[in-house]
N, C-alpha and C positions, 0 to 999 in steps of 0.2 A: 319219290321214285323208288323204284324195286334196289334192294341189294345187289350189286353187281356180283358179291362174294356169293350170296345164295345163288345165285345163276351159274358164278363157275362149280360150283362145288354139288349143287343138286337143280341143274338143267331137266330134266325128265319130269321134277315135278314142279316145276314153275312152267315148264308148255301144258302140264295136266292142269293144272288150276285156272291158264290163261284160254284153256280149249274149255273149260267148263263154262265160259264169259259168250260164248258162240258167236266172237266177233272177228274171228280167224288170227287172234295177234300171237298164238303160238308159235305161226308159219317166221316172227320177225326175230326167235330166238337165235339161232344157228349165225345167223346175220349181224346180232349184236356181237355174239362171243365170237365171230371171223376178227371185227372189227377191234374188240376186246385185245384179243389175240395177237394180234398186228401190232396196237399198241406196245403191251407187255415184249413186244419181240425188240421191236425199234429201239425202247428204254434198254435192253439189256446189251444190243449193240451200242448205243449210245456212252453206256458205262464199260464196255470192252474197249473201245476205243479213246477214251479218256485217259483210262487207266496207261493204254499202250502211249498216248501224248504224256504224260508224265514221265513214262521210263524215259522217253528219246529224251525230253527236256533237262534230267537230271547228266544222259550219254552227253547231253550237249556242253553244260557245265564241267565235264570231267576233261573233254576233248578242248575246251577251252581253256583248262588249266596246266593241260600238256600244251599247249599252243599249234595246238592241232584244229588250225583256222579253216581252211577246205574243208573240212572233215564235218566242223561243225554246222558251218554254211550247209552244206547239205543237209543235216539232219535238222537245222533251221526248218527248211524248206518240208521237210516232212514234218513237221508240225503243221506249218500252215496248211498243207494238205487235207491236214487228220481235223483241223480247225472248221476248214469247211464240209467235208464229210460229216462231220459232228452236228455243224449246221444245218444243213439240208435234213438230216433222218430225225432232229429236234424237229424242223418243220412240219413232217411229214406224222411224228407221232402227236405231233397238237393237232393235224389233223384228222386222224383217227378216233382220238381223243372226243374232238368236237363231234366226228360223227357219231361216237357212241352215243355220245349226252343225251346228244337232241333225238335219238333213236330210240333212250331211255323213258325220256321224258314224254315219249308219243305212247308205250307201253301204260294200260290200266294195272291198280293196285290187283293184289290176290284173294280170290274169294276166301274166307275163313271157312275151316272144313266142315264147322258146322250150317255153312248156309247153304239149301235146299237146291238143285241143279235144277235146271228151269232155262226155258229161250225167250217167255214175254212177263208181263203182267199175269198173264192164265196161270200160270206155274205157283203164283206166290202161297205162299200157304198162310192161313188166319192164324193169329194169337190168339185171338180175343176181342169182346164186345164187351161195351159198359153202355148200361143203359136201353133202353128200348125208343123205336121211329117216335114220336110223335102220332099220336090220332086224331082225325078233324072231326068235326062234325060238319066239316064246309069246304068249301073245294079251296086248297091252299093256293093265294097267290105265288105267281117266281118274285125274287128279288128286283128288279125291273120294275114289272108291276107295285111293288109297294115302294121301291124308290121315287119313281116318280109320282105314286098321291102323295107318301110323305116331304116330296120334295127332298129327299135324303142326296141323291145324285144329280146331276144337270148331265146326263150323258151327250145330249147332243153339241154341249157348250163347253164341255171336255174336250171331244173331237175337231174344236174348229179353232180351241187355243192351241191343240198339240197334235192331233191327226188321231187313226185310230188309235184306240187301244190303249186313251189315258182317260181317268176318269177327274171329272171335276164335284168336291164332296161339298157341299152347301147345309148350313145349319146345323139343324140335329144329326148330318149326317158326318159331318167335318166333326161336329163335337162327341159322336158317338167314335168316330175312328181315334179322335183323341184319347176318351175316354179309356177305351181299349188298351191303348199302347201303354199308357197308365197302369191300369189295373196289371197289365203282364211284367213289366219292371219291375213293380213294388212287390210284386207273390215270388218273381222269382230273388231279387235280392233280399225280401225280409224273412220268405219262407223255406226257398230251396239254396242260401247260402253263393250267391253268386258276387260279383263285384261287378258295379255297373261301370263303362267308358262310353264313348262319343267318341267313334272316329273320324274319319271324312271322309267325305261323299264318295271323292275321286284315288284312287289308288295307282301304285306306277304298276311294269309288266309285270317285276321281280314276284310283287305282291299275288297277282290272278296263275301265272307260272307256280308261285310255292301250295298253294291249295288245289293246283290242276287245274283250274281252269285253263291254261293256257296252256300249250298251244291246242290243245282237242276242240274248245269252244270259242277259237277267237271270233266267228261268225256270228256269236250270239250275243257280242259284249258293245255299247257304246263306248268310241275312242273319243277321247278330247282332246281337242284344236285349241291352243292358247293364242287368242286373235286372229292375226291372218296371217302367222308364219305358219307355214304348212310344214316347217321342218319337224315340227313340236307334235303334228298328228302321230299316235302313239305310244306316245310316251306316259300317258297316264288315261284310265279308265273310270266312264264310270262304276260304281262298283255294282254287281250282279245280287249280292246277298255281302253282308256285315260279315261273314266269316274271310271274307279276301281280307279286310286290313286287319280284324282282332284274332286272327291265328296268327299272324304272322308279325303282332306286337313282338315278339320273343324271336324274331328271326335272325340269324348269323348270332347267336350267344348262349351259352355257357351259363345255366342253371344250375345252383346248388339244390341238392334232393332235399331240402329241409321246406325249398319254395314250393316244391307238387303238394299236392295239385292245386293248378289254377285255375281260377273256373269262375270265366268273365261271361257278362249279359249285356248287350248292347241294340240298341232301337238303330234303324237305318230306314229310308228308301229305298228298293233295290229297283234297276235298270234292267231290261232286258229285251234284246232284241229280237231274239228268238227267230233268226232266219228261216222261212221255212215254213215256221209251227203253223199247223191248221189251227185254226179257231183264232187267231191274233186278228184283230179287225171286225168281229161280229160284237153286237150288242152285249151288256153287260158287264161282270166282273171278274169271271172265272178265268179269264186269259188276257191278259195285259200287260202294257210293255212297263210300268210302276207301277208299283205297289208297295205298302209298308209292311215291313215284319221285325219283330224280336228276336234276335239271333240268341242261341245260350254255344260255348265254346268251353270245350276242357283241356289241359296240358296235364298227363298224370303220365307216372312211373306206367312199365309195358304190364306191369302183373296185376293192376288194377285197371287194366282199359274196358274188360268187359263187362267187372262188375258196375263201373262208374258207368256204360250206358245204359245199362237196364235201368238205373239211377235218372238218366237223362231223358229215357222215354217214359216215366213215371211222371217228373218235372212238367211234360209237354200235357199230359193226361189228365194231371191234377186243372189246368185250364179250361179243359173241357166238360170235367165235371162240375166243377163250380159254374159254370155258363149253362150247366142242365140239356150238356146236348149229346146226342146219341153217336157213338164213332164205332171204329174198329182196328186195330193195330195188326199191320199184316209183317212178315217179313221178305223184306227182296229176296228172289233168287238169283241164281247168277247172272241169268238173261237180263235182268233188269236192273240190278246194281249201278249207283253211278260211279263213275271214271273212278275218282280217287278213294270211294269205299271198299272196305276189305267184309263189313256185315253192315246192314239196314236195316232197319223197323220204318216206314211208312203209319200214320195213324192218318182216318182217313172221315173225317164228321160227314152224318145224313143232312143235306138240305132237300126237304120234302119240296119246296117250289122246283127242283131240276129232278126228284125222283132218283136221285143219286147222291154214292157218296164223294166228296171233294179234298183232295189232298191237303191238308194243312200243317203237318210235321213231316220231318223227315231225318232221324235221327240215326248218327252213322259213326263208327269207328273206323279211323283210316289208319288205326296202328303207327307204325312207324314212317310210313310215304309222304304223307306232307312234310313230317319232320326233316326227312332226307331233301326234300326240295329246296327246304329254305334253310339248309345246314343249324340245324335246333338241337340243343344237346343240354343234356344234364350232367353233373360229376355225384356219383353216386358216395357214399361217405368211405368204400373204400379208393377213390380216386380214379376208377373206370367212367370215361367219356361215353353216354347214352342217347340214342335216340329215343323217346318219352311218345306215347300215343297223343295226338290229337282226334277231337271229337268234336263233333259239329250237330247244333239241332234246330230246329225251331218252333221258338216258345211261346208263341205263333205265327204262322203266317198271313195276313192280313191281305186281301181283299175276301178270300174265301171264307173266314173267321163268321164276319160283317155280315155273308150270304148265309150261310148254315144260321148265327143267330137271329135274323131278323124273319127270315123263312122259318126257325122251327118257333118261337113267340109271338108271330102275330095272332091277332085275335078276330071276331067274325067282324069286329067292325074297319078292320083293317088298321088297327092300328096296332102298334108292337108292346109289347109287355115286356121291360127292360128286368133280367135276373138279378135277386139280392145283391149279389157278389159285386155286381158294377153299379148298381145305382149311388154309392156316394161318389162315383167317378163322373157319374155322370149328371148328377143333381136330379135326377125324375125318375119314379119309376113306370113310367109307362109312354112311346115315342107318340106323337100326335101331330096333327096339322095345325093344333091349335098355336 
């Protein structure tokens, strides 16, 4: 979440930054700091009148050592008075309190001033290309098309074990997605220094709340039911993407700066509901409610956060060049940034079967905001308590991976030409019917 202290202390430029987002959340500033306000007000009644319950308390020991009983009985009675007065404006500033929070936690992070003003996707501005489209001498199948001669998918036997929008991977294609998640593990922990875990599947709110998801996208997350107590709906999710539980490994604790940076790789399933989304439920791969991806996450001190993601989108880039496929790295502008990012790079691979290119990273600095969600700190070696950036990428994302490769290696006979770099993952260099 945003600094409350930056908000009291420079308001004009956290509504500037939150008006550059063109999502009107600057109009909720004046509202938090009423609330803010209110607080800080209640708390300082709170301790004026405590203070004042102590002087009577000690009047009253004095009056009782005169044997001045009426006297004290009375100022008895003004205690209790001052007792519940005390009471009531504590309740009142936990309530304030609470509304902040949650008012806090509905506000997006801050654009960093170097990211580009913008209202959609049209806005974003190109980095950079590696590599050039693919040329046929044949009219290139879609992904579809060559899953089903290679028998790679059973999409229609996906659909009828799970409904739209899951796919069922069979043979070479089950073995090809294996292969994949393989090959992205082993480059990124042997080559780019990461440390691999295996979370779970399912994560509680605390977890999707500390990375943002929550509450902005509770619409788009599966909830799970522990049998048929429905009391328990809630209480834990599936998880959307691997950064909900491996950011928030180090959540509510107290790092020593000698442990930054951290900088874990983890393989997941992610879940997603995606209320709403057009395209959810048509044929193929490109939008669906599973999918597999490689998450890469980093914990580092705040003065290294931007050079460790040009780091992290380099990591994301090296996958694709090794897999010989044509991208582009764009960065968000404001308009399109997500919730809990402060800067984004997007990399974006051609699959010539769709004639487009398809999102498959999307690597972000969220500064200090996740850390503040899930109270994350470091002690720096002069013993100043810090919040440390977290950063989030994917190193790849998988079903889109699987479309760009197989779309831009197939061959005229329709069958796919599997790149150096994966064939001992995958034992063949070339996919076949055979």
């Amino acid at each position: 979440m945003l600094d409350i202290k930056l908000i009291r202390e420079q308001p004009d430029l956290v509504r500037g930054r939150l008006a550059a987002r063109g999502a009107g959340d600057e109009s909720r500033v004046d509202e938090l700091l009423g609330l803010d306000e209110q607080r800080r007000k209640l708390l300082a009644e709170v301790e004026g009148l405590k203070a004042q319950r102590n002087r009577v308390s000690k009047e009253i020991g004095a009056l009782m050592g005169r044997k001045q009983f009426t006297e004290a009985d009375a100022r008895k009675q003004e205690t209790r008075d001052l007792g519940d007065q005390i009471t009531e404006l504590d309740r009142q500033a936990a309530a304030a309190e609470t509304a902040r929070n949650e008012l806090l936690l509905r506000l997006p992070n801050l654009p960093h001033p170097t990211v580009a003003v913008g209202a959609s996707a049209a806005d974003n501005p190109l980095v950079r290309t590696w590599g050039e489209k693919p040329a046929f001498d044949f009219t290139p199948k879609s992904h579809i098309d060559l899953c089903e001669h290679l028998k790679l998918i059973d999409f229609a036997r996906g659909a009828k074990l799970s409904g739209s929008g899951f796919l069922l991977y069979t043979n070479w294609g089950a073995r090809l997605e294996r292969a994949l998640i393989n090959f992205l593990l082993d480059l990124h922990t042997r080559e780019h220094g990461y440390t691999e875990v295996s979370p779970p599947y399912v994560v509680s709110r605390d977890c999707m709340v500390g990375v943002g998801q929550f509450p902005k996208f509770a619409d788009q997350a599966y909830a799970v039911r522990e049998g048929e107590d429905n009391t328990t709906l809630g209480s834990l999710y599936l998880l959307p993407t691997a950064e909900a539980p491996v950011a928030n490994i180090h959540r509510e604790e107290i790092l020593a700066a000698k442990q930054l940076p951290i900088r874990y790789c983890a393989y997941s399933p992610c879940f997603r509901a995606e209320a709403g989304a057009a395209g959810v439920g048509t044929r193929g791969m490109i939008r669906v409610h599973q999918f597999d991806k490689v998450e890469l996450i980093k914990i580092v001190e705040p003065e290294q956060g931007y050079a460790e993601l040009e780091r992290l989108v380099a990591n994301a880039e090296t996958v694709l060049q090794l897999l010989g496929l044509h991208y582009k790295v764009i960065q968000l502008c404001t308009g399109d940034m997500g919730f809990a990012s402060a800067k984004t790079y997007d990399i974006e691979v051609w699959a010539p079967g769709q004639g487009q290119y398809l999102e498959v990273s999307s690597c972000s600095n969220c500064e200090d905001y996740q850390a503040r969600r899930m109270n994350l700190r470091y002690k720096t070696e002069t013993g100043e308590n810090r919040f440390p950036h977290i950063l989030n990428g994917s190193g790849t994302a998988l079903a889109r991976l699987f479309v760009a490769l197989v779309e831009t290696h197939q061959q005229p006979d329709g069958t796919v030409l599997v790149p150096p770099a994966l064939r001992p993952y995958l034992g063949a260099e070339r996919i076949t019917t055979a």
